[in-house]
NUVO-483170 format. One record per residue (C-alpha): chain; x, y, z; residue number from 1. Coordinates in Angstrom, 3 decimals. Layout:
N
chain:A	px:X	py:Y	pz:Z	n:NUM;
...
% end
This chain:
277
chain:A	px:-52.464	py:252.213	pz:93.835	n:1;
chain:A	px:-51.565	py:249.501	pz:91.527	n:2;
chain:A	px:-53.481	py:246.862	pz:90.122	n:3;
chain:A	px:-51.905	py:243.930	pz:92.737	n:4;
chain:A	px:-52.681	py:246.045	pz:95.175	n:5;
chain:A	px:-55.977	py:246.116	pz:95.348	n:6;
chain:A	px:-56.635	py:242.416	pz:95.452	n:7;
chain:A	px:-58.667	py:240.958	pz:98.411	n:8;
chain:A	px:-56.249	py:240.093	pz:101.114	n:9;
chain:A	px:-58.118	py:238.884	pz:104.125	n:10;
chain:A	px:-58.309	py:234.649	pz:104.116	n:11;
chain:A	px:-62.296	py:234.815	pz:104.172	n:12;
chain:A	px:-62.185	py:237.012	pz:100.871	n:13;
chain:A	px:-59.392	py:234.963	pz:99.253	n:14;
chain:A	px:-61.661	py:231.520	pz:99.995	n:15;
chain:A	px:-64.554	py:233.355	pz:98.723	n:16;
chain:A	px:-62.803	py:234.618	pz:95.844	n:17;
chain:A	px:-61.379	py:231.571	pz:95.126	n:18;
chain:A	px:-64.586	py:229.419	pz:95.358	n:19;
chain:A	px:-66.531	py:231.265	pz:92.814	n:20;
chain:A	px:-63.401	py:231.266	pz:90.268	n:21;
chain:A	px:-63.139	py:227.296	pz:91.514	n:22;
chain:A	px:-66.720	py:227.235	pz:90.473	n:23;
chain:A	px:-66.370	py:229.350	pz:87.010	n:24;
chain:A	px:-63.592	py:226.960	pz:85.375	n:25;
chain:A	px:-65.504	py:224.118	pz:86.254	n:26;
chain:A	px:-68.881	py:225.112	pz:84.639	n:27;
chain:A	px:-69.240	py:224.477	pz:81.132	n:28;
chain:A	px:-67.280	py:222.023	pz:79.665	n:29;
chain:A	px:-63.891	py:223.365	pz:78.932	n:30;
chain:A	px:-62.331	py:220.054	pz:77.690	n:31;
chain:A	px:-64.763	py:220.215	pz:74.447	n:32;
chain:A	px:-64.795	py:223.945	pz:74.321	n:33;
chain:A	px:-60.468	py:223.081	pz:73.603	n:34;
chain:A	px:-61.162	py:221.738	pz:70.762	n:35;
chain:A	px:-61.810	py:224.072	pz:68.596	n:36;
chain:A	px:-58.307	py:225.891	pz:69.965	n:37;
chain:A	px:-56.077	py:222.742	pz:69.417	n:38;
chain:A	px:-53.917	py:224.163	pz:66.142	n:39;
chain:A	px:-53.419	py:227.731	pz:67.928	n:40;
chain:A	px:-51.734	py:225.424	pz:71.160	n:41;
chain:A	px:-49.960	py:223.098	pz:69.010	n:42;
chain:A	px:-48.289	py:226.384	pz:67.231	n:43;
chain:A	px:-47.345	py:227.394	pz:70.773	n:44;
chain:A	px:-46.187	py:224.109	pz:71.809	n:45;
chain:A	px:-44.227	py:223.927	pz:68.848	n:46;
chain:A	px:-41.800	py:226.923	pz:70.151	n:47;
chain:A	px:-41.494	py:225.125	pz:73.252	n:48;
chain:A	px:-38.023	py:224.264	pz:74.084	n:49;
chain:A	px:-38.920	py:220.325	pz:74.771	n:50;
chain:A	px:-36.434	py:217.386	pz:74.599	n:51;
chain:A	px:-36.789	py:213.748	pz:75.513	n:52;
chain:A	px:-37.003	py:214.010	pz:79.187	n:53;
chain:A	px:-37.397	py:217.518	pz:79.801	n:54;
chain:A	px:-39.469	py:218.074	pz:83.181	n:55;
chain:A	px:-42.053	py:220.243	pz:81.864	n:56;
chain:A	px:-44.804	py:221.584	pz:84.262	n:57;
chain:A	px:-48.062	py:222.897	pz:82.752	n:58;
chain:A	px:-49.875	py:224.913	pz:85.089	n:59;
chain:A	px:-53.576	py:225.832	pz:84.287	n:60;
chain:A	px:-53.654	py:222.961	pz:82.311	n:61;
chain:A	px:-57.023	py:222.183	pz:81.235	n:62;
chain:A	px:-58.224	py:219.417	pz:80.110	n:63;
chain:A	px:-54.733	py:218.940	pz:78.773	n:64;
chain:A	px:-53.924	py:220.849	pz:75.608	n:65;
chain:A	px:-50.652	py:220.991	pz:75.477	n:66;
chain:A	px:-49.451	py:218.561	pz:78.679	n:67;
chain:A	px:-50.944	py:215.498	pz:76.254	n:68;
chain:A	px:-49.118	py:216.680	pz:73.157	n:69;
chain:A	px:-45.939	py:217.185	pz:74.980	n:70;
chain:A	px:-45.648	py:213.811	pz:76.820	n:71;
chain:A	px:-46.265	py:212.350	pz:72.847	n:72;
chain:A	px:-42.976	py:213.840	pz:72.488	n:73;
chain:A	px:-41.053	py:212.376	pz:75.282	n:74;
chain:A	px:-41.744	py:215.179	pz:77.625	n:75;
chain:A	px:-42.019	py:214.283	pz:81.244	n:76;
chain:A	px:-45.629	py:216.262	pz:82.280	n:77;
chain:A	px:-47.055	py:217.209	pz:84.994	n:78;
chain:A	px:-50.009	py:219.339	pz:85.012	n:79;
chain:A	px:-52.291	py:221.373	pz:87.577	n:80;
chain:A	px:-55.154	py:223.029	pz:87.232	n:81;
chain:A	px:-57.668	py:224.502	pz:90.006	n:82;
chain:A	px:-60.909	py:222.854	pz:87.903	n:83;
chain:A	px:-61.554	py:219.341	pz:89.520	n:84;
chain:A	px:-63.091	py:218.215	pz:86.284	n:85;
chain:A	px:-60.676	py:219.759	pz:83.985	n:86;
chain:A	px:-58.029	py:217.922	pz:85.777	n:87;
chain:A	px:-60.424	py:214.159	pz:85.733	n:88;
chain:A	px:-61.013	py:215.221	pz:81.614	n:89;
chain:A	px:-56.997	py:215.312	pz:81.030	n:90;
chain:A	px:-56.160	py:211.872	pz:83.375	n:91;
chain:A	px:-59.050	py:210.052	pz:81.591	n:92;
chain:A	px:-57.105	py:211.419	pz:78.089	n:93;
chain:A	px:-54.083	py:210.390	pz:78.996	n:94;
chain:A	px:-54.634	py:206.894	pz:80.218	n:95;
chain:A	px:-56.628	py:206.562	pz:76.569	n:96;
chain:A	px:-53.166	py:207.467	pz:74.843	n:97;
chain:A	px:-51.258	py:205.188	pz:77.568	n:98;
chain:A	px:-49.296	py:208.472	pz:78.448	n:99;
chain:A	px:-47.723	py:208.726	pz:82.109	n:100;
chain:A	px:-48.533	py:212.177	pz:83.043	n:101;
chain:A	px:-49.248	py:213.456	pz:86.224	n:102;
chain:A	px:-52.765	py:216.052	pz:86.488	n:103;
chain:A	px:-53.365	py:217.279	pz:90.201	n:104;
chain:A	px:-55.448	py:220.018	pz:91.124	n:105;
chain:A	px:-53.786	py:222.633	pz:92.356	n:106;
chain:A	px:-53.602	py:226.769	pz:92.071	n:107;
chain:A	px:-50.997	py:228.758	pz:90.570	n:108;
chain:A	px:-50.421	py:231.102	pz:93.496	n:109;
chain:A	px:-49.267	py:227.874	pz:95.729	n:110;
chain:A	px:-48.045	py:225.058	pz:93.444	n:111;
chain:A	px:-47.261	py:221.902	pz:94.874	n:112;
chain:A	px:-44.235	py:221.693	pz:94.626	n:113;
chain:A	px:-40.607	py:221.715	pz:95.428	n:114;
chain:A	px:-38.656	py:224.369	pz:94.444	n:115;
chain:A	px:-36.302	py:223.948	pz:91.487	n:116;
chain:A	px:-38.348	py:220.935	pz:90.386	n:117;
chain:A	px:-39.200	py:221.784	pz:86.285	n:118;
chain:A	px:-37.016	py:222.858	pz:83.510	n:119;
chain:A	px:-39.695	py:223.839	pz:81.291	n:120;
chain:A	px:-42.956	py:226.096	pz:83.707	n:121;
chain:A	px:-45.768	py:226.494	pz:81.009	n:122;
chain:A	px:-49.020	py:228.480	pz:81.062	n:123;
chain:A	px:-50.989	py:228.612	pz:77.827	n:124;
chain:A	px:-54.003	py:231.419	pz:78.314	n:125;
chain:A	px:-53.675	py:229.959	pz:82.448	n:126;
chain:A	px:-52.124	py:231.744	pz:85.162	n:127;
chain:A	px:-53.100	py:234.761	pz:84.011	n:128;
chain:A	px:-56.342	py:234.465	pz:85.596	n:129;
chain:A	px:-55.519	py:233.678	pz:88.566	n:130;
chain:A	px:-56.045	py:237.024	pz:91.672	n:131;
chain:A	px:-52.978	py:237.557	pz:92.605	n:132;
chain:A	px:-50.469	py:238.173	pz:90.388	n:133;
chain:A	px:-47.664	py:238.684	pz:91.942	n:134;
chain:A	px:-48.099	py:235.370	pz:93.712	n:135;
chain:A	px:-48.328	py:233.668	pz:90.468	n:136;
chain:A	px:-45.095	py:235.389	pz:88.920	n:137;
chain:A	px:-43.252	py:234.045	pz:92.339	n:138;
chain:A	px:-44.696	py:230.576	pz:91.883	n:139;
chain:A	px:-43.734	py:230.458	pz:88.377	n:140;
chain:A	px:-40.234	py:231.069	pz:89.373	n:141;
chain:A	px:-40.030	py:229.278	pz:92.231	n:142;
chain:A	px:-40.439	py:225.666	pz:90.663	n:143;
chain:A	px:-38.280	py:226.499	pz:88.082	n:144;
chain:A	px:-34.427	py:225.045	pz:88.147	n:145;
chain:A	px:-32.223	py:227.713	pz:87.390	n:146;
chain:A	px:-31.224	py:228.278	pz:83.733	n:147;
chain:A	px:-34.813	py:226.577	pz:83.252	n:148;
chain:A	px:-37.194	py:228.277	pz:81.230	n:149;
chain:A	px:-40.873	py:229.813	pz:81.559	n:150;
chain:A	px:-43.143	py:230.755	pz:79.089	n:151;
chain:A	px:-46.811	py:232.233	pz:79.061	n:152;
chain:A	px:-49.266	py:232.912	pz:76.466	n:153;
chain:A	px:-51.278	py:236.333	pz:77.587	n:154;
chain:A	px:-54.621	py:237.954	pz:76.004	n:155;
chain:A	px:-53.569	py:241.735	pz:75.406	n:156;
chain:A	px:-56.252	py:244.014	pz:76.358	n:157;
chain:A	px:-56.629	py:245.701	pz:72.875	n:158;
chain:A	px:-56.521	py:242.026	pz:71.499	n:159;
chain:A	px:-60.652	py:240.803	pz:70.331	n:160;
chain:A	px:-60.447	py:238.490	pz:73.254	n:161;
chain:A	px:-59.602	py:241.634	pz:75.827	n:162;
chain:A	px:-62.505	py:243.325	pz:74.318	n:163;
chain:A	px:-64.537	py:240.372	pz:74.519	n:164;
chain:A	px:-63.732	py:240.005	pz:78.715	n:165;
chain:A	px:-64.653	py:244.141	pz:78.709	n:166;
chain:A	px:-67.871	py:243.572	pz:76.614	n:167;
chain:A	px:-68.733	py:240.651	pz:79.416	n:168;
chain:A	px:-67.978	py:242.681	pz:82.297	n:169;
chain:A	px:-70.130	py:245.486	pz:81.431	n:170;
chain:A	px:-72.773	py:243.662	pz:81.720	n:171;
chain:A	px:-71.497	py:241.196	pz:84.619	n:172;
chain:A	px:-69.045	py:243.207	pz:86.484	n:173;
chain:A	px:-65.676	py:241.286	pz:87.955	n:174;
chain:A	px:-65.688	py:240.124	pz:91.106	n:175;
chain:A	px:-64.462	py:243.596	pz:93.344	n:176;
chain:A	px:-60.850	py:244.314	pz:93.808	n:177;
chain:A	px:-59.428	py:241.613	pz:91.499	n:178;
chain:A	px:-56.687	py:242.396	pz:89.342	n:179;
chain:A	px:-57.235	py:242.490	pz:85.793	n:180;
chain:A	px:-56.367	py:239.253	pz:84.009	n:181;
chain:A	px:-55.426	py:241.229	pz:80.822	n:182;
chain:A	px:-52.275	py:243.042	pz:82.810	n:183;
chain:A	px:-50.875	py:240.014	pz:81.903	n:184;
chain:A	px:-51.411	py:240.753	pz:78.419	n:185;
chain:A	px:-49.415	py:244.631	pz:78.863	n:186;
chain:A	px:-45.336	py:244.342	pz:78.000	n:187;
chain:A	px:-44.555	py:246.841	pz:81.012	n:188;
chain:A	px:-46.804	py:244.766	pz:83.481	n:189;
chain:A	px:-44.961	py:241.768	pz:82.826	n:190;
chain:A	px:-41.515	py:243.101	pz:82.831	n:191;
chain:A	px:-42.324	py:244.851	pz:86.756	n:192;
chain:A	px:-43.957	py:241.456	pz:87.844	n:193;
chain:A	px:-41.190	py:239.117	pz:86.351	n:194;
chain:A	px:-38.088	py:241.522	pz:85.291	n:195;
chain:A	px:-36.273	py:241.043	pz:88.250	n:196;
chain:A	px:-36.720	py:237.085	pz:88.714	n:197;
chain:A	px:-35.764	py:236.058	pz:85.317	n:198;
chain:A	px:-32.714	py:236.928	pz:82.614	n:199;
chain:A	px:-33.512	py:236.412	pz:79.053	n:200;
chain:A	px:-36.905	py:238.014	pz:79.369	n:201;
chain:A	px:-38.329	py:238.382	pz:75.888	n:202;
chain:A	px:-41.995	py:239.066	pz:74.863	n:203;
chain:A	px:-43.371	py:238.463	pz:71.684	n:204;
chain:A	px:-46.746	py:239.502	pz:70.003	n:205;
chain:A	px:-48.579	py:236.162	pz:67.949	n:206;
chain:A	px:-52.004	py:235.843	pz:66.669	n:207;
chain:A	px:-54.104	py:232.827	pz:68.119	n:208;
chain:A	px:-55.811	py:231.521	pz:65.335	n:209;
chain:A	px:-59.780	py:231.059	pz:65.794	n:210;
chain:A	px:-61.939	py:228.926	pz:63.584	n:211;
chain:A	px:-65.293	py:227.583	pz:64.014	n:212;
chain:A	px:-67.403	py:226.102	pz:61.203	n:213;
chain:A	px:-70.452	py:227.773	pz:62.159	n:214;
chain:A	px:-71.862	py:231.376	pz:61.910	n:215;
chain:A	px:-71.035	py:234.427	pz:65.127	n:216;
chain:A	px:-74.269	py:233.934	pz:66.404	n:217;
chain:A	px:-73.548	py:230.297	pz:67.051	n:218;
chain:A	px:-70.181	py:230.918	pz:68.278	n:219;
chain:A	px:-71.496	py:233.148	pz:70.886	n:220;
chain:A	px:-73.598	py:230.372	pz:71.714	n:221;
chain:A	px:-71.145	py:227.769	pz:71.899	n:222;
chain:A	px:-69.162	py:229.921	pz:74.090	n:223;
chain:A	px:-72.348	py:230.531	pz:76.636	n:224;
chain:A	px:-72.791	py:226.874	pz:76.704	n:225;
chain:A	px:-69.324	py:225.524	pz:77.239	n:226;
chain:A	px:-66.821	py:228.063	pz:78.303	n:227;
chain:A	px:-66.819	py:228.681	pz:81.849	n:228;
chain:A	px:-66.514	py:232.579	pz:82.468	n:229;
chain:A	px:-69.000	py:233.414	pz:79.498	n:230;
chain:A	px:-71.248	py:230.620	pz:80.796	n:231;
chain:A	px:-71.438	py:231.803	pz:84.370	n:232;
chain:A	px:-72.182	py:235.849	pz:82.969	n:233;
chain:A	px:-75.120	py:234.115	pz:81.440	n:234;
chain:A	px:-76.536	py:232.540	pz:84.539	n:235;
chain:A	px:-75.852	py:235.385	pz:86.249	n:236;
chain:A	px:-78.395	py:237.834	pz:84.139	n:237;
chain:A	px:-82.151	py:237.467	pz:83.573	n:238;
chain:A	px:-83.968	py:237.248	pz:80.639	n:239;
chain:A	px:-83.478	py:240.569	pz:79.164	n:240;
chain:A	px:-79.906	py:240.822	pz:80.596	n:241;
chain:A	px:-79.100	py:237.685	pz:78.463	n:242;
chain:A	px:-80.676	py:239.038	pz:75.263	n:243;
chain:A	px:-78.786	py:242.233	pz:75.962	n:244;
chain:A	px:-75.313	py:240.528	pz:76.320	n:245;
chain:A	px:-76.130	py:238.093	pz:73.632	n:246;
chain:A	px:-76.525	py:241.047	pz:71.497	n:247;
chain:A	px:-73.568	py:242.777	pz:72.215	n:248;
chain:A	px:-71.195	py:239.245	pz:71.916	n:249;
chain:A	px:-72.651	py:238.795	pz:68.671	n:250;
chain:A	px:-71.989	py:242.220	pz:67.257	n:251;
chain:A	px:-68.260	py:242.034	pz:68.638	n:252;
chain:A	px:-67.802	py:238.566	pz:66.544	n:253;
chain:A	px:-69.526	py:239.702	pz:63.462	n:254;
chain:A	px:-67.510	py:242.919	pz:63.587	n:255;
chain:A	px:-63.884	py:240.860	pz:64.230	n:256;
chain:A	px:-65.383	py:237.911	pz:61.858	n:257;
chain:A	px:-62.942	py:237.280	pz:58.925	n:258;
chain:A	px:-64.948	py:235.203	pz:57.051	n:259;
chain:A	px:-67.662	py:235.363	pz:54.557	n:260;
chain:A	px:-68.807	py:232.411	pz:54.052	n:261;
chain:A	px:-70.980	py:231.532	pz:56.641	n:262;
chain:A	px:-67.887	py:231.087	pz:58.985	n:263;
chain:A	px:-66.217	py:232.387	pz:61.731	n:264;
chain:A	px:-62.543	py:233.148	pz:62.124	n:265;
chain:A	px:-60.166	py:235.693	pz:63.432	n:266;
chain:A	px:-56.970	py:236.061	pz:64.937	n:267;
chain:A	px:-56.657	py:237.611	pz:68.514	n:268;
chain:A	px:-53.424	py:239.146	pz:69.657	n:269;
chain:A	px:-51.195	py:237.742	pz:72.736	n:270;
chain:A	px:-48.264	py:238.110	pz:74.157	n:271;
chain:A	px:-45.780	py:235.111	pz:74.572	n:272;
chain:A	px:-43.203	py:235.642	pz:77.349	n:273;
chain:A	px:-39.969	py:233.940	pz:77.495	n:274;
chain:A	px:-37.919	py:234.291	pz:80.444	n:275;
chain:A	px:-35.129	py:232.090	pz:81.923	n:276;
chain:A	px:-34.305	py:231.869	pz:85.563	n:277;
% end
């Protein structure tokens, strides 16, 4: 049985599903949690194939990362996101810039909008959480003019951030029959899920560079306290199951931790997927 299939598919367990992820990307406070991952999605960005006036759809799009530094460009931007507050964070960012950019909230397996209607479909570390897979890779596809391009950023699950999501989940388990989010992150995956809707499909490994000026310990902290899936494993737990995961997060930074001088930094692997419709 493959992963896809055994996603929840009756409505009352997609609502419920998608209620607690709803609830997940809005706790925390994604928008400053960004910040710290701003040059790693301006090095993406910068591979982007963006003109003046290129119809560019960012989809999972945060509090903005890369919609805000694309419309700077001349881009025209739209971006969606299924986080209510992610999506208020980037409006109230662009209107400080003066930047026309439309944010709506909105999920990747049923975008707004009308087929054919982007030249450039975008998901930076996005759509690959989303449940259904398949849905997404349609969607993707679907909004994008032919001879447009689309491009994702995916975790690999042997990357520090895929053993980061496995070190969480032991402790928290996923919610039941959803599909990994790091398939997204496996060459062969990609190529069954978007192979036969694109030409041109080409997949690339990159390192996302991670640097905080503070030690593990506190990264694992700032992590608990502003980035949503992390910060919702914590709630989850009591007292000892805290300690417990707090323990194991920290050992899994110190371990990947490139620094030695008091700190933190690494490189996680993704993939970057180009494919042209």
């Amino acid at each position: 049985m493959t992963a896809e299939a055994t996603a929840p598919v009756t409505p009352e367990e997609i609502k419920a599903l998608k209620t607690r992820l709803k609830a997940t990307w809005e706790a925390g406070d994604y928008g400053y949690f960004a910040r710290h991952l701003e040059p790693g999605a301006l090095e993406f960005l910068e591979r982007l194939p963006i003109e003046r006036g290129t119809r560019m759809l960012d989809v999972a799009c945060g509090a903005g990362q890369i919609s805000i530094p694309a419309a700077r460009t001349g881009a025209i931007v739209t971006g969606v996101d299924l986080a209510s507050n992610l999506v208020d964070q980037a409006r109230s960012r662009a209107r400080s810039e003066n930047l026309d950019i439309r944010f709506e909230e909105g999920d990747a397996e049923s975008l707004p909008y009308e087929d054919e209607t982007f030249d450039l479909v975008v998901s930076l570390i996005g759509a690959m959480f989303a449940p259904r897979p398949d849905r997404v890779a349609a969607e993707l596809v679907r909004v994008c003019r032919r001879g447009g391009t689309i491009v994702m950023a995916n975790w690999t699950p042997e990357s520090f951030v895929g053993q980061m999501f496995k070190t969480v989940g032991k402790h928290v388990p996923p919610p039941p029959g959803m599909a990994s989010p790091l398939l997204w992150g496996n060459e062969d995956t990609v190529k069954e899920r978007l192979g036969s809707q694109v030409s041109q499909l080409r997949i690339t490994r990159r390192r996302y560079p991670f640097n905080y000026p503070f030690p593990p310990a506190e990264v694992v902290e700032h992590f608990r306290q502003y980035y949503g899936p992390v910060n919702r494993a914590f709630a989850s737990l009591d007292e000892q199951g805290q300690d417990n995961l707090r323990t194991d997060l920290e050992a899994l930074w110190e371990h990947h931790n490139e620094s030695t001088d008091g700190t933190t930094s690494c490189r996680p692997e993704y993939i970057e997927v180009h494919g042209v419709r």
